[in-house]
N, CA and C atoms as a LAMMPS dump frame, in Angstrom:
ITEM: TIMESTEP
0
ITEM: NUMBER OF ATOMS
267
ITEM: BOX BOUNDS ff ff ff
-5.0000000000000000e+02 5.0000000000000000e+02
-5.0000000000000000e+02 5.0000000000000000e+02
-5.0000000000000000e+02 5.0000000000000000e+02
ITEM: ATOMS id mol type element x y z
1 1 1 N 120.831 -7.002 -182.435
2 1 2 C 121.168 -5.712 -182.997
3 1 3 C 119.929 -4.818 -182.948
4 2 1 N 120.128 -3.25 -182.369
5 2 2 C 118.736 -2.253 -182.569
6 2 3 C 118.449 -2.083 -183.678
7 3 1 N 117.531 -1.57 -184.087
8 3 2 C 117.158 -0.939 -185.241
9 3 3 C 117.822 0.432 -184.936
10 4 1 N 117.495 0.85 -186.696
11 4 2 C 118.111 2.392 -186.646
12 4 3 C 117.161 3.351 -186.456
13 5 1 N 116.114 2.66 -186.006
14 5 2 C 115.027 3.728 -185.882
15 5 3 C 113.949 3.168 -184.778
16 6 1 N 113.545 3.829 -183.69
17 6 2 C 112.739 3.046 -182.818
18 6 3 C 111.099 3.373 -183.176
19 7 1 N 110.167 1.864 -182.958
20 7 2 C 109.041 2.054 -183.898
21 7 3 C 107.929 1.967 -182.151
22 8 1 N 107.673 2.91 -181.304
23 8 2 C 106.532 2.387 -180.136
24 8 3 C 105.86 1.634 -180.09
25 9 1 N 104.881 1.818 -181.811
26 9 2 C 103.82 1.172 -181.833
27 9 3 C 104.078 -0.123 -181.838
28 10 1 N 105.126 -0.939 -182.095
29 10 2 C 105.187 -2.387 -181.663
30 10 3 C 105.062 -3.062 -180.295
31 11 1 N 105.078 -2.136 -179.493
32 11 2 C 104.875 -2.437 -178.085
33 11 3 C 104.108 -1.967 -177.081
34 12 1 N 103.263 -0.522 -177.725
35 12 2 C 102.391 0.261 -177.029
36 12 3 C 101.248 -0.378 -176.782
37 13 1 N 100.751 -1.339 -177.396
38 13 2 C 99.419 -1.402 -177.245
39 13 3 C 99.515 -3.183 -176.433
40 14 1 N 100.253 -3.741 -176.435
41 14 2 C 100.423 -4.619 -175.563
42 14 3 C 101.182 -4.25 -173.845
43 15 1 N 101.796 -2.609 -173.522
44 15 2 C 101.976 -2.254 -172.439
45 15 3 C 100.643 -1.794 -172.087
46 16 1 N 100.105 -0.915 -173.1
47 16 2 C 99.224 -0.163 -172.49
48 16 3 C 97.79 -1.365 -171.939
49 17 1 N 97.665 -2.075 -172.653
50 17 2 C 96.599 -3.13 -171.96
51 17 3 C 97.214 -4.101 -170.692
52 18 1 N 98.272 -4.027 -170.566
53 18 2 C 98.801 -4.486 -168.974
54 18 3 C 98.605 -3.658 -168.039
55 19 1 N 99.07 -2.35 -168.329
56 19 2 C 99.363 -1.211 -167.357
57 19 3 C 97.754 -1.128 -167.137
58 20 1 N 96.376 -0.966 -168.129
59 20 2 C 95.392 -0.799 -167.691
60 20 3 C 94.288 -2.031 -166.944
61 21 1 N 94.835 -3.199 -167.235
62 21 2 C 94.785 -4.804 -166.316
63 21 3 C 94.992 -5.014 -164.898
64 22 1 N 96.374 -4.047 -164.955
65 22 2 C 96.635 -3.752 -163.7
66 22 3 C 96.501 -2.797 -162.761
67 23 1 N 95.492 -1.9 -163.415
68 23 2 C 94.983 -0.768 -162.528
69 23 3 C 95.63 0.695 -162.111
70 24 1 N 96.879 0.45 -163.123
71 24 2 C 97.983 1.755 -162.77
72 24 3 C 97.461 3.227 -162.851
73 25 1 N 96.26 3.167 -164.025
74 25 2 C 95.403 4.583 -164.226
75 25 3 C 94.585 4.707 -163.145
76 26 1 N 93.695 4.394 -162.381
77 26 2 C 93.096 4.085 -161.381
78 26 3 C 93.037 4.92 -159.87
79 27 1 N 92.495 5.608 -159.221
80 27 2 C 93.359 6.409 -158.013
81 27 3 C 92.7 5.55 -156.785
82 28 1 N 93.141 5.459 -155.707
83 28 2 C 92.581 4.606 -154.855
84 28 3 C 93.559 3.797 -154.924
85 29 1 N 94.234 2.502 -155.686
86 29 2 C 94.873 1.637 -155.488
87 29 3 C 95.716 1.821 -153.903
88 30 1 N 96.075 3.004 -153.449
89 30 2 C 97.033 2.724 -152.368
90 30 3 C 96.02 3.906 -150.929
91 31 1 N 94.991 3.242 -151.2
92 31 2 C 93.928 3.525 -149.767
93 31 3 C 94.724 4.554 -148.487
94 32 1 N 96.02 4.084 -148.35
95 32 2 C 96.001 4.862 -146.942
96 32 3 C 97.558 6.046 -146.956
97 33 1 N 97.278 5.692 -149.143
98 33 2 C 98.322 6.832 -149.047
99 33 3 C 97.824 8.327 -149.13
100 34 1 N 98.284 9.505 -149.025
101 34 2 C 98.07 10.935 -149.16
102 34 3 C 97.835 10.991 -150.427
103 35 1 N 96.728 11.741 -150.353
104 35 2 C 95.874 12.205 -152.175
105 35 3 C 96.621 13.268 -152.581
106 36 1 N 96.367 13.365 -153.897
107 36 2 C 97.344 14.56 -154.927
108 36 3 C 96.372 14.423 -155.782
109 37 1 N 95.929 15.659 -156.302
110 37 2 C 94.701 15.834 -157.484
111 37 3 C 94.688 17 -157.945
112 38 1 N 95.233 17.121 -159.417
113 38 2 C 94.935 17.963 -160.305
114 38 3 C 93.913 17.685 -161.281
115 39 1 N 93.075 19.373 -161.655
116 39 2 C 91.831 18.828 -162.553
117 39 3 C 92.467 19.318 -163.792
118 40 1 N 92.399 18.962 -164.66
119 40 2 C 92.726 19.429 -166.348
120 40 3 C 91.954 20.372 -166.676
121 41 1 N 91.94 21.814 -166.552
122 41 2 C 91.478 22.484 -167.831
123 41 3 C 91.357 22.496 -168.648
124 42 1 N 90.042 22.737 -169.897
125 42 2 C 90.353 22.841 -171.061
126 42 3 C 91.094 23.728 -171.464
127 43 1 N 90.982 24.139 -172.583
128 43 2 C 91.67 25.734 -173.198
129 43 3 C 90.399 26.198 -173.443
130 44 1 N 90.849 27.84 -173.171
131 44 2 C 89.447 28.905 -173.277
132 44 3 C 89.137 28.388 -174.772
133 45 1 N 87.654 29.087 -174.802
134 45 2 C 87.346 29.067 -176.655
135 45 3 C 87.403 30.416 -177.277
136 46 1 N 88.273 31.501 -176.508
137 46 2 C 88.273 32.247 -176.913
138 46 3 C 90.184 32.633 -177.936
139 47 1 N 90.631 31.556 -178.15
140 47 2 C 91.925 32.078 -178.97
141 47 3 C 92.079 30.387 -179.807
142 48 1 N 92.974 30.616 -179.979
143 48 2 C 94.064 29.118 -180.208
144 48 3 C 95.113 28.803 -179.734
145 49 1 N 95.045 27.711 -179.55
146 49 2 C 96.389 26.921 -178.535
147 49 3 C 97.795 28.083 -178.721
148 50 1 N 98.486 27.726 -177.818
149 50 2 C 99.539 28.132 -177.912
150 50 3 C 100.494 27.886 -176.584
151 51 1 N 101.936 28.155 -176.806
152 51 2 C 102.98 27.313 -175.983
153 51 3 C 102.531 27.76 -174.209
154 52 1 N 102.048 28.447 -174.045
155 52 2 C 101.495 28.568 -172.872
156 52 3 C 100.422 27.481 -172.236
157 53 1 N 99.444 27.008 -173.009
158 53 2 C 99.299 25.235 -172.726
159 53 3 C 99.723 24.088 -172.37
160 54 1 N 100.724 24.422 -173.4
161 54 2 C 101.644 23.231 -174.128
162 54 3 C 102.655 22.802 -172.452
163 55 1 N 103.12 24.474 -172.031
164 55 2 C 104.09 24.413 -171.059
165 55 3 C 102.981 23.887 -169.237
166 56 1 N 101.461 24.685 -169.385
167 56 2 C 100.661 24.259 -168.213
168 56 3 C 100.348 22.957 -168.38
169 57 1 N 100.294 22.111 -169.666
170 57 2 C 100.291 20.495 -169.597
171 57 3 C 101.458 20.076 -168.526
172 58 1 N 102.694 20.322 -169.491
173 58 2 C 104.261 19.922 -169.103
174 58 3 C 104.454 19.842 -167.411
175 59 1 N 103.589 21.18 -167.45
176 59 2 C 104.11 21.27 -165.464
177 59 3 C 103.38 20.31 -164.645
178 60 1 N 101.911 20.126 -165.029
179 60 2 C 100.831 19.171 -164.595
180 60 3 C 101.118 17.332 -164.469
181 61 1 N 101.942 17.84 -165.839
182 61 2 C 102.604 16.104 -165.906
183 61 3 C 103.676 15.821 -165.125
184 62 1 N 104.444 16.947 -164.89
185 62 2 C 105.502 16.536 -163.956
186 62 3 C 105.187 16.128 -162.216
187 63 1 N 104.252 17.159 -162.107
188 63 2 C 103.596 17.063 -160.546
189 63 3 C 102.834 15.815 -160.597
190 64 1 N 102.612 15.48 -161.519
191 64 2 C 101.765 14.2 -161.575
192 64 3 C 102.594 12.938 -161.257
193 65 1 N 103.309 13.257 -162.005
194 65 2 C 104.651 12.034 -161.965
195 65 3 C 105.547 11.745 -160.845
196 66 1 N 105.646 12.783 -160.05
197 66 2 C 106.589 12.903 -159.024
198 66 3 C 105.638 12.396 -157.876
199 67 1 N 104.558 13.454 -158.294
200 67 2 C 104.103 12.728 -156.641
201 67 3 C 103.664 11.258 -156.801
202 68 1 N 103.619 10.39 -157.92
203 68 2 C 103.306 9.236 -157.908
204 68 3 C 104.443 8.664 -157.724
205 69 1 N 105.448 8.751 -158.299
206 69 2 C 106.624 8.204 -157.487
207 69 3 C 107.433 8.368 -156.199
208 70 1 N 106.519 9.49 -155.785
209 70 2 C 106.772 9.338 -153.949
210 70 3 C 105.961 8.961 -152.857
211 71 1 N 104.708 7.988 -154.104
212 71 2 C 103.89 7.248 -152.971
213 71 3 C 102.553 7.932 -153.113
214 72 1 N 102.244 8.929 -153.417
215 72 2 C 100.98 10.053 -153.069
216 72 3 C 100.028 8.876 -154.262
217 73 1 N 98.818 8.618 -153.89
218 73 2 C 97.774 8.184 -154.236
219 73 3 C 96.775 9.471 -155.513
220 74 1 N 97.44 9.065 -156.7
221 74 2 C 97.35 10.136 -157.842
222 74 3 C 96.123 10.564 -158.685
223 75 1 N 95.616 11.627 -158.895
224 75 2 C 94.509 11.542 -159.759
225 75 3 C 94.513 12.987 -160.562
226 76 1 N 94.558 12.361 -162.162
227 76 2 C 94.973 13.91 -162.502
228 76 3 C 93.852 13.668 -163.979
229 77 1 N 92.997 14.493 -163.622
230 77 2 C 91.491 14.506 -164.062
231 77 3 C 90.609 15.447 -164.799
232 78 1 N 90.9 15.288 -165.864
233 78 2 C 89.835 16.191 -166.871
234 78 3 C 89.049 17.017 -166.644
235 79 1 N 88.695 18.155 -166.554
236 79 2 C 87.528 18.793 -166.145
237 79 3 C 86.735 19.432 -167.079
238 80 1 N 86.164 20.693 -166.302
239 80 2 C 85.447 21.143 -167.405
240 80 3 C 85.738 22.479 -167.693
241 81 1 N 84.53 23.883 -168.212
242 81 2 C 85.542 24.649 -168.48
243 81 3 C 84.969 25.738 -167.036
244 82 1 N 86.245 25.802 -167.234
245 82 2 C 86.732 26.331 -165.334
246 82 3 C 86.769 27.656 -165.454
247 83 1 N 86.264 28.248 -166.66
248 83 2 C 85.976 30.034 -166.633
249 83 3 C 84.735 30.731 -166.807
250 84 1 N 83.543 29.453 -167.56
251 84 2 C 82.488 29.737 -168.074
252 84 3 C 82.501 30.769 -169
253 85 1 N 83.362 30.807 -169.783
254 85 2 C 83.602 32.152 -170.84
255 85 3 C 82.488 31.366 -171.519
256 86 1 N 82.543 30.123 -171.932
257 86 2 C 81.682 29.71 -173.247
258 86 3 C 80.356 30.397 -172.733
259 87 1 N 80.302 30.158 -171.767
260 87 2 C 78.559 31.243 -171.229
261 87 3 C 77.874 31.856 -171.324
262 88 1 N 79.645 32.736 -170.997
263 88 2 C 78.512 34.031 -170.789
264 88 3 C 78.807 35.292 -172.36
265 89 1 N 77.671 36.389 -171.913
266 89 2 C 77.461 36.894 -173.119
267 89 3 C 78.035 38.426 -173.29
């Protein structure tokens, strides 16, 4: 019988140490497939978050996802800040 309520954390942290055992985060694993690479922006430091993030995550994750499930050799990678606002004066 399910529960009436589903709890992740009973199983997250025993997937997530397989999935990272097995190298799934990793880019390279498939050498002679076609690369796909997005860098992560931060958010400027000039406002606060808002659904316009929220939605440039959403799209990033999807392209991420797709092209890993059509084989493309994936890397979707943190960066830094990609405007230099913090900079300049």
């Amino acid at each position: 019988m399910l529960d009436k309520t589903f709890t992740p954390s009973e199983m997250e942290a025993r997937l997530y140490a397989e999935w990272e055992r097995r190298g799934f985060f990793k880019p390279g694993r498939h050498p002679k497939a076609q690369a796909f690479t997005i860098v992560i922006p931060p958010p400027n430091v000039t406002g606060s978050l808002h659904m316009g993030h929220a939605l440039n995550n959403t799209i990033q994750d999807i392209l991420v996802r797709q092209h890993r499930m059509r084989g493309y050799d994936v890397l979707w990678q943190p960066g830094t800040d990609h405007a230099g606002i913090a900079t300049q004066m």
